[in-house]
C-alpha positions in Angstrom: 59.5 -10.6 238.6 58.1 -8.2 241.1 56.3 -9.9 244.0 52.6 -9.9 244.2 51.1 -6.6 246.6 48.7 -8.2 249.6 45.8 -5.6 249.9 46.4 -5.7 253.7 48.7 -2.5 253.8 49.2 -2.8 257.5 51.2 -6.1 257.0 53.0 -6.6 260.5 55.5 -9.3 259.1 57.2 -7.7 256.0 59.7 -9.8 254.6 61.4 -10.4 250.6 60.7 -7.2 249.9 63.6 -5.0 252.3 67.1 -5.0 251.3 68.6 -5.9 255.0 67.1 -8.4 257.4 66.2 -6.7 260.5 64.0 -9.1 263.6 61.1 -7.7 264.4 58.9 -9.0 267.9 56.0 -10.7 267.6 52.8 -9.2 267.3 50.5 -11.8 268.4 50.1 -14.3 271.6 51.5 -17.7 271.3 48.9 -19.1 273.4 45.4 -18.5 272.6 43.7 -20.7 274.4 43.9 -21.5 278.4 43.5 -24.5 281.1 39.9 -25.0 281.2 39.7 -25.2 277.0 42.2 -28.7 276.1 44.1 -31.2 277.8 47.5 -29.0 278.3 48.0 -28.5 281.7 48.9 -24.3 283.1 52.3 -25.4 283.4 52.7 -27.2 279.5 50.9 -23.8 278.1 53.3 -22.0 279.8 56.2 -23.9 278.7 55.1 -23.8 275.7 54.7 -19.7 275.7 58.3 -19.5 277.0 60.1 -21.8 274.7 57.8 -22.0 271.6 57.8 -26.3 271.7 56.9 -28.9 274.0 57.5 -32.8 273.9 55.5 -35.4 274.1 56.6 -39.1 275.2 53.8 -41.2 272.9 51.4 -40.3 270.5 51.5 -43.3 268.7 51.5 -46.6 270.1 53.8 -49.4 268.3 51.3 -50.4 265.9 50.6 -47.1 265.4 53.9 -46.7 264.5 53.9 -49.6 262.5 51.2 -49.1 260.4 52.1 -45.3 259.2 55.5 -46.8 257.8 53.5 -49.5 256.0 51.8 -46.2 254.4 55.4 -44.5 253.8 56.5 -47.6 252.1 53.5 -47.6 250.0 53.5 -44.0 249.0 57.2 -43.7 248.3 56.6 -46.4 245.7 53.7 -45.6 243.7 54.7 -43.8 240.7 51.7 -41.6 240.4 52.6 -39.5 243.4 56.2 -38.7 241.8 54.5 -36.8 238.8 52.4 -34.6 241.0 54.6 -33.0 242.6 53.6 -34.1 245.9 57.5 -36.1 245.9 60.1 -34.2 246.8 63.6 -35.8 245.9 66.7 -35.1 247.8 69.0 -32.4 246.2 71.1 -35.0 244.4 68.0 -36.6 242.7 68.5 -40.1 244.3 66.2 -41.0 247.3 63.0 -39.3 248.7 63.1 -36.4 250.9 59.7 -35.6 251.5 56.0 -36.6 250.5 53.3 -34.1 251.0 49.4 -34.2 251.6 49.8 -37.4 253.0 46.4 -36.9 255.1 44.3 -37.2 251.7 46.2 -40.3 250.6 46.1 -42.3 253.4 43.2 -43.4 255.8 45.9 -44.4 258.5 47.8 -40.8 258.1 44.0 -39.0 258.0 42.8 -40.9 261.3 46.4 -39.8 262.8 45.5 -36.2 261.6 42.0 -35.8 262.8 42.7 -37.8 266.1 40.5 -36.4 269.3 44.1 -35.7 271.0 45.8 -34.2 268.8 42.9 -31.9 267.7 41.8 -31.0 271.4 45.7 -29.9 272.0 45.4 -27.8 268.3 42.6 -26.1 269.4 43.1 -25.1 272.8 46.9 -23.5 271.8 44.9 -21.9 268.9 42.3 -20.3 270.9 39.6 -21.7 267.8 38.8 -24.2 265.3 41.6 -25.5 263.6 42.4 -26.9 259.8 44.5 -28.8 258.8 47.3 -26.4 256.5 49.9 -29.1 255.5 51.1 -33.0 256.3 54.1 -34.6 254.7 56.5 -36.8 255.8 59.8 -36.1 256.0 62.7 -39.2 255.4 65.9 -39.2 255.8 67.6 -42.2 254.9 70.4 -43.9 256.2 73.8 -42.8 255.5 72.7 -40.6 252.7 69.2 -38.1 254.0 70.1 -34.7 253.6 69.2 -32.3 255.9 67.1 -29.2 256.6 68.9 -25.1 257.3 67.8 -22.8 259.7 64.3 -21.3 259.1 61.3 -20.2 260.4 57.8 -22.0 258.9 55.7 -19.0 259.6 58.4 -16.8 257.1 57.8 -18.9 254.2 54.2 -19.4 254.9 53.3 -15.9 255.4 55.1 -14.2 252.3 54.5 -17.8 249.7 50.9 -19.0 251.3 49.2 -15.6 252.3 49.0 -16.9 256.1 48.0 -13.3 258.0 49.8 -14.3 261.8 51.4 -16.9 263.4 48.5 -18.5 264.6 49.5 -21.8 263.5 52.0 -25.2 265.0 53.6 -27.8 263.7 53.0 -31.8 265.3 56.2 -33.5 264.0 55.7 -37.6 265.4 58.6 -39.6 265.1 57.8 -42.7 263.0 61.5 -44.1 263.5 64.1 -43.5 266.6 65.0 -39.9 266.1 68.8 -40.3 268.3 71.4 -37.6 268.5 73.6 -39.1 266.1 70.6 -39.7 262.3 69.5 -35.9 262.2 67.0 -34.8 264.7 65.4 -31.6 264.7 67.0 -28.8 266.3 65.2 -25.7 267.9 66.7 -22.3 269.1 63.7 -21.9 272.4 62.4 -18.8 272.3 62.6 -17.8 269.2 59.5 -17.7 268.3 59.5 -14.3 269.5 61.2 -12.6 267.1 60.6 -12.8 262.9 63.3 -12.7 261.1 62.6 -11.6 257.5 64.6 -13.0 254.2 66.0 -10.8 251.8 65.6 -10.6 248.3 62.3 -11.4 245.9 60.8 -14.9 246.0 61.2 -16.5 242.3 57.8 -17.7 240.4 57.7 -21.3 241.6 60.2 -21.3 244.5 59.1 -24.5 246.4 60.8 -26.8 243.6 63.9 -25.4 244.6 63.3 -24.7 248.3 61.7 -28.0 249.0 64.8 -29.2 248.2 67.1 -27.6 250.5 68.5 -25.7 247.4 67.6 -21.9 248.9 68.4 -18.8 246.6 69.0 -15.5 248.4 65.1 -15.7 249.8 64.3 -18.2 252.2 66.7 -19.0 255.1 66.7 -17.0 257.8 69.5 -14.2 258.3 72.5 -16.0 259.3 73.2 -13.3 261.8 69.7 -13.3 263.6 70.2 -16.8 264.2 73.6 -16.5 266.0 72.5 -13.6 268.1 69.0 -15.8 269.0 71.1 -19.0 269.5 74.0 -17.0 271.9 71.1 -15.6 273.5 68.8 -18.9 274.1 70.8 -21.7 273.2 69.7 -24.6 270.7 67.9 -27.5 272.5 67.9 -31.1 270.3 64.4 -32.7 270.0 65.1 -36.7 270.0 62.5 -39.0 271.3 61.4 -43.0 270.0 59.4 -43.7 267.7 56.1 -42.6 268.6 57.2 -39.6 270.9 56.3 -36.0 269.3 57.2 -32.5 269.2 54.8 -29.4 268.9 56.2 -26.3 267.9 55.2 -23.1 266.9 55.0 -21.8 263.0 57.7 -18.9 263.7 60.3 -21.0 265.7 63.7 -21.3 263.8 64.3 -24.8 263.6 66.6 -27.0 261.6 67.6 -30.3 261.7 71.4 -32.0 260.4 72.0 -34.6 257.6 71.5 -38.4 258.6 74.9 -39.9 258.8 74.3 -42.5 260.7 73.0 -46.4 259.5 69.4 -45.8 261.0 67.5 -44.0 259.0 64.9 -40.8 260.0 61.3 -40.7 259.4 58.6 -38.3 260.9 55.4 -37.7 260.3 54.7 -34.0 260.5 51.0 -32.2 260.7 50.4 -28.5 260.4 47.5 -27.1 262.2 46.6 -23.7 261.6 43.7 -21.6 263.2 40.4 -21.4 261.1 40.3 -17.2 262.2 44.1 -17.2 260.6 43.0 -19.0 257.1 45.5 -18.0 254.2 44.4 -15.9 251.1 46.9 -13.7 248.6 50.4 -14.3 249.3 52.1 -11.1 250.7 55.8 -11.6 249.3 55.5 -13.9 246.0 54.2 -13.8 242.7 51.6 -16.7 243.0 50.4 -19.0 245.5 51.9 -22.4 246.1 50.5 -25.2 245.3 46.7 -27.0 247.5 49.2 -29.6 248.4 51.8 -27.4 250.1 48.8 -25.3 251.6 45.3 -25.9 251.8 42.9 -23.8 250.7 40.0 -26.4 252.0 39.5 -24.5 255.8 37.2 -27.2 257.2 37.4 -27.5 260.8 39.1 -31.0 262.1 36.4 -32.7 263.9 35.7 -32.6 267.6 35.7 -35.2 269.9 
């Protein structure tokens, strides 16, 4: 099936529709706010315009913490969630990879989402108003969690969600110890710099596969961009406690191994995305994905 045509002709982030995968640079600014507009300090926006990611040693405090895996045990078990979609199994249809929208399920996850910190730091790296584009959680259990190949956010969000720039950054808090050894996530710095387009047309409904880890020919980022970025910047390892964070922006390539280990790997991840960048017609698939996966509900996050 041809891919649907986005009426903006001047799209600066082609991708699924070109026969080779060639980087292109970035268009737009990383950092869209300054100093004087959130709590990030000159020195954390310009870390985070060099590298694409900063850490952060405690979002949450222990009960925190404890409270948003009460609502991750509760989710994972109610039934109802499983038939809409908004469960993701792992590839070998035994546990639970990922559950999404978790922000309108849960008054703990929604008070985590809308939190005065987190929303000050969203809107002064976003230059604007922000919305909330995605939350899931993303599990990887013990021994058996699968994990998660190259890619870059803004590629699948751009050409599947009709998102216009990368103007957008994911908050991924660690509900569990994320340690070297149960799958953290992994980020080439600076590579946020440089799209890197897939190959080959995106399939009607190509999120039940994707969302899986299962990628067909569109999707993953071009093996060969990513070995020329990581020999070029290196790959740094994000692991922190439980609590601790990582912000990183929509176009880094990122990935993160399977958990081998006997701990298991749970994070809480939150997608903020600039209410001046809101998503409309997908520019490389035949149909938008579904309200859960993106939003289509651009309300600005509350301020302080």
């Amino acid at each position: 099936m041809t891919a649907a045509v986005h009426p903006d002709a001047d799209d600066l982030y082609p991708t699924r529709t070109v026969t080779s995968s060639v980087p292109l640079p970035r268009r737009h600014p990383v950092v869209w706010g300054g100093e004087d507009d959130g709590p990030l300090t000159a020195e954390r926006l310009a870390a985070y315009d060099r590298d694409g990611f900063l850490t952060f040693d405690a979002v949450l405090d222990p009960d925190e913490v404890s409270a948003c895996l009460e609502e991750v045990s509760r989710l994972t078990a109610d039934p109802s969630l499983r038939a809409s979609g908004r469960v993701v199994p792992e590839p070998d249809g035994g546990g639970i990879r990922s559950v999404f929208e978790v922000h309108a399920l849960s008054e703990t996850f929604r008070r985590v989402v809308h939190s005065p910190e987190l929303a000050a730091t969203a809107r002064q790296l976003l230059g604007s108003d922000v919305y909330v584009h995605q939350t899931r959680v993303n599990l990887k259990a013990a021994f058996d969690g699968s994990g998660f190949g190259w890619h870059s956010d803004f590629e699948t969000w751009h050409s599947e969600d009709g998102m216009p720039a990368p103007r957008a950054f994911s908050m991924t808090i660690a509900l569990t110890d994320n340690t070297p050894y149960n799958g953290p996530l992994l980020i080439i710095p600076g590579s946020h710099r440089t799209f890197v387009p897939s190959v080959g047309e995106t399939p009607p409904d190509y999120h039940r596969l994707s969302l899986k880890g299962k990628n067909l020919p569109a999707g993953p980022a071009d093996r060969s961009a990513v070995t020329e970025l990581a020999r070029s910047h290196g790959i740094r390892q994000c692991a922190g406690p439980a609590g601790s964070a990582v912000a990183f922006d929509c176009n880094c390539l990122h990935a993160s191994a399977a958990n081998v280990s006997p701990f298991p790997r749970t994070n809480l991840f939150v997608v903020y995305n600039s209410v001046e960048n809101r998503i409309g017609t997908p520019y490389a698939a035949p149909r938008p994905r579904p309200a859960y996966l993106a939003s289509r509900d651009f309300t600005p996050v509350p301020g302080a």
